[in-house]
C-alpha positions as CSV (number, residue, x, y, z in Angstrom):
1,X,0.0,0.0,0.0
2,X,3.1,2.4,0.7
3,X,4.3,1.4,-2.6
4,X,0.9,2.6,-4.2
5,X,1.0,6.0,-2.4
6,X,4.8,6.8,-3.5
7,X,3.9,6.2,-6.8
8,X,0.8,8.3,-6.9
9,X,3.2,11.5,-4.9
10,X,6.0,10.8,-7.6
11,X,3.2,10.9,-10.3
12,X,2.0,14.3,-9.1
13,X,5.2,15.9,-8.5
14,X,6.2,15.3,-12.2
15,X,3.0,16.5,-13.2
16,X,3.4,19.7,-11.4
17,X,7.0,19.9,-12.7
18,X,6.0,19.5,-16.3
19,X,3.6,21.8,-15.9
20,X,5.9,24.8,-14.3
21,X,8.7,24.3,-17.2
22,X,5.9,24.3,-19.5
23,X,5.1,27.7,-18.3
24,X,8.0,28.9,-17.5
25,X,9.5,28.7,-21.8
26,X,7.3,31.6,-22.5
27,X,8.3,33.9,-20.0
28,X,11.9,33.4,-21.5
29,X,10.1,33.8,-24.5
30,X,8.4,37.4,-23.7
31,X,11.5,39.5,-24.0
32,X,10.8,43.1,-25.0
33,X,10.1,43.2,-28.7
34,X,13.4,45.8,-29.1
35,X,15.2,42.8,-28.2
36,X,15.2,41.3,-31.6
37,X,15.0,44.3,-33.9
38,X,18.4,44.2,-36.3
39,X,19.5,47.8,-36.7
40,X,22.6,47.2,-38.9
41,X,23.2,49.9,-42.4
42,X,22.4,53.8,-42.5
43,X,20.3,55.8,-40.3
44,X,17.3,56.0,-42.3
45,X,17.5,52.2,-41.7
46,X,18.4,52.1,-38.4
47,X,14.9,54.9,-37.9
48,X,12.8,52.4,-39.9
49,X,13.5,49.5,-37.1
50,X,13.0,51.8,-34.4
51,X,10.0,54.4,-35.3
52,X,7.5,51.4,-33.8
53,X,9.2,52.1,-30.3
54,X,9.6,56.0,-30.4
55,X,6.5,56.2,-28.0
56,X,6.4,57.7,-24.0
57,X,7.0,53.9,-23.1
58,X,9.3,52.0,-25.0
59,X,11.7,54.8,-26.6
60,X,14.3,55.5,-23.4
61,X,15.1,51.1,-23.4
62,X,15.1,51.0,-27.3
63,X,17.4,53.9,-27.8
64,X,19.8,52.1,-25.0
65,X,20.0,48.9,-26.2
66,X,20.0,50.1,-29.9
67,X,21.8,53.2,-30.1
68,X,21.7,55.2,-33.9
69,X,24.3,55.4,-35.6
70,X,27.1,58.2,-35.1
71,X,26.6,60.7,-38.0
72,X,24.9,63.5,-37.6
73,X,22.2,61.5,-40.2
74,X,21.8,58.6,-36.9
75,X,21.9,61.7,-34.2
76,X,19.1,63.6,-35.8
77,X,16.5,60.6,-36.4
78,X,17.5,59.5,-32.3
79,X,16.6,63.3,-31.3
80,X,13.1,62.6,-33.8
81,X,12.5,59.7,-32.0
82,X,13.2,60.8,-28.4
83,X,10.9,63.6,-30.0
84,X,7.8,61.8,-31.2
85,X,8.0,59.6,-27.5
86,X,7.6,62.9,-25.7
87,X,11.5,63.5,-24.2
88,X,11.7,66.6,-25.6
89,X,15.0,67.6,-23.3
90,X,17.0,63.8,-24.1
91,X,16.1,65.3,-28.2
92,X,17.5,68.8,-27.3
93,X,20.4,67.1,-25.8
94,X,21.4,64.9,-28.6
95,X,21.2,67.5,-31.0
96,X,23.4,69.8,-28.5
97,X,26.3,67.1,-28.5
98,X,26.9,67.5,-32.2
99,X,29.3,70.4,-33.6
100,X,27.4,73.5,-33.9
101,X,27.9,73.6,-37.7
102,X,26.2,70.3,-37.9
103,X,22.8,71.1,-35.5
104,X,20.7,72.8,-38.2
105,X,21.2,69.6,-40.0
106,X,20.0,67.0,-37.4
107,X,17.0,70.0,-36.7
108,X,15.8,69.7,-40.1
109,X,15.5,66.0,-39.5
110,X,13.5,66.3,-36.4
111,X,11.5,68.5,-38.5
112,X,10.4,65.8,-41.7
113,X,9.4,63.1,-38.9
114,X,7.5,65.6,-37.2
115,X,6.0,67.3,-39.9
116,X,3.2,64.9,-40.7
117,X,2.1,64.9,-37.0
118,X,1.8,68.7,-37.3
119,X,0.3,68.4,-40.7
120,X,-2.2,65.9,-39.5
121,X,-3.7,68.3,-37.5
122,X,-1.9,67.8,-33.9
123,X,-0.5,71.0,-33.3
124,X,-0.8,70.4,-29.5
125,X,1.5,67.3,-29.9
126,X,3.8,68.7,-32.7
127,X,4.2,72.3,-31.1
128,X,7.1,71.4,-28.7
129,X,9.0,69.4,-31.3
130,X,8.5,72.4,-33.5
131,X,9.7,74.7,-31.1
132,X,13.2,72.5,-30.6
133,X,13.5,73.0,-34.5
134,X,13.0,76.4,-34.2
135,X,15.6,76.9,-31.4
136,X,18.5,75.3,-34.2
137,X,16.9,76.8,-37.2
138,X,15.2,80.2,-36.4
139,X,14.0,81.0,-39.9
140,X,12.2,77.7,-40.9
141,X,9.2,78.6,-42.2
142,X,6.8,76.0,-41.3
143,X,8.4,75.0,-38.3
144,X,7.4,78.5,-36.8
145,X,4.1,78.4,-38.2
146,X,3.5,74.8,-36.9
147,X,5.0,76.8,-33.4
148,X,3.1,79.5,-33.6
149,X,-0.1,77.3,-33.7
150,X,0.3,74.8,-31.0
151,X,1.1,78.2,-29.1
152,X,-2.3,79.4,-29.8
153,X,-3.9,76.8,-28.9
154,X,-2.4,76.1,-25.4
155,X,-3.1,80.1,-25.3
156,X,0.7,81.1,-25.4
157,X,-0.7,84.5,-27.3
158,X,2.8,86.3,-27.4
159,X,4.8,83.5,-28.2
160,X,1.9,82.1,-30.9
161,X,2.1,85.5,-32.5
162,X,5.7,86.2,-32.2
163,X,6.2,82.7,-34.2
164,X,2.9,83.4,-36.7
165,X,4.6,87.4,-37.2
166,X,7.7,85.6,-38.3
167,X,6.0,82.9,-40.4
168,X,4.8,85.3,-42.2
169,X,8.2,87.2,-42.8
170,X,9.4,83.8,-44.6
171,X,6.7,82.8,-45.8
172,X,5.3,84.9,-48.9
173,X,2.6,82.6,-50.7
174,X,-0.4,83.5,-50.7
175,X,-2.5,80.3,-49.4
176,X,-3.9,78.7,-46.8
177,X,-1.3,78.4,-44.7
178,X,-0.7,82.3,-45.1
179,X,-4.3,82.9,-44.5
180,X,-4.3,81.0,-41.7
181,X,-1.8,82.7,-39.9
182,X,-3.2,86.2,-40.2
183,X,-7.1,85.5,-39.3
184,X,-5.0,83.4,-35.8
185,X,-2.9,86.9,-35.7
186,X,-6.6,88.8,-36.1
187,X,-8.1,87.1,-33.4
188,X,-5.1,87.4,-30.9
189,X,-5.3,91.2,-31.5
């Protein structure tokens, strides 16, 4: 009867053991998805693999474990990305560690991944990343514009119409975009 009872305990226990390392392979399994992008070639590759994980979340571990490249090209898509997940300051500070000469540059990129968020309609979200481009590249058009009306509607009125007032200095076409800055400038008056 002893016999009977051992065999039944030994029975169970490798049940329950199967059944732990059964579980136990996926959690092994469930590393962070960042974990298996390839980021290897230029910096327009490198911000392909990564653009999924440029969010408020995932971008800070991403970036570390997958740092872009060292041009300015690899600096100026990690500054969009830090951008686009909300960091703001880690954007401004990438772009601060490059040579002066070579800022502008990684601004402008910041600017084309931003750009469709702005032009999308999300000013709110777009303004800030606008304003960084702004700070490295005072006279770019649509950045200020884009500025100027994320300002406006957080109800920033003297920085929204210093940033419309100099939109419009660049900015000589006569459209909506032009348009729209003056009726904003109109109603802030």
């Amino acid at each position: 009867m002893n016999r009977a009872l051992y065999l039944a305990g030994f029975g169970y226990l490798a049940i329950c053991a199967a059944v732990v390392t059964r579980h136990r392979a996926p959690r092994a399994a469930r590393e962070p998805v960042a974990a298996a992008v390839r980021f290897d070639g230029p910096a327009e590759q490198w911000y392909a693999a990564i653009k999924p994980f440029c969010n408020a979340v995932e971008v800070v571990l991403a970036q570390r474990r997958h740092p872009a490249p060292g041009t300015v090209e690899g600096r100026g898509f990690s500054a969009a990305c830090y951008a686009l997940g909300g960091k703001v300051d880690s954007a401004r500070a990438i772009i601060d560690r490059l040579p002066a000469a070579d800022r502008q540059r990684a601004a402008g990129i910041v600017f084309e991944v931003a750009h469709p968020v702005a032009d999308a309609g999300d000013d709110r979200s777009a303004g800030p990343i606008m304003e960084l481009v702004v700070d490295y590249w005072p006279n770019h058009y649509m950045a200020l514009y884009h500025a100027g009306m994320a300002e406006y509607a957080l109800g920033q009125t003297a920085l929204a119409r210093s940033h419309l007032l100099a939109f419009l200095s660049y900015y000589s076409a006569d459209d909506g975009w032009r348009r729209n800055a003056r009726d904003v400038l109109e109603r802030l008056r």
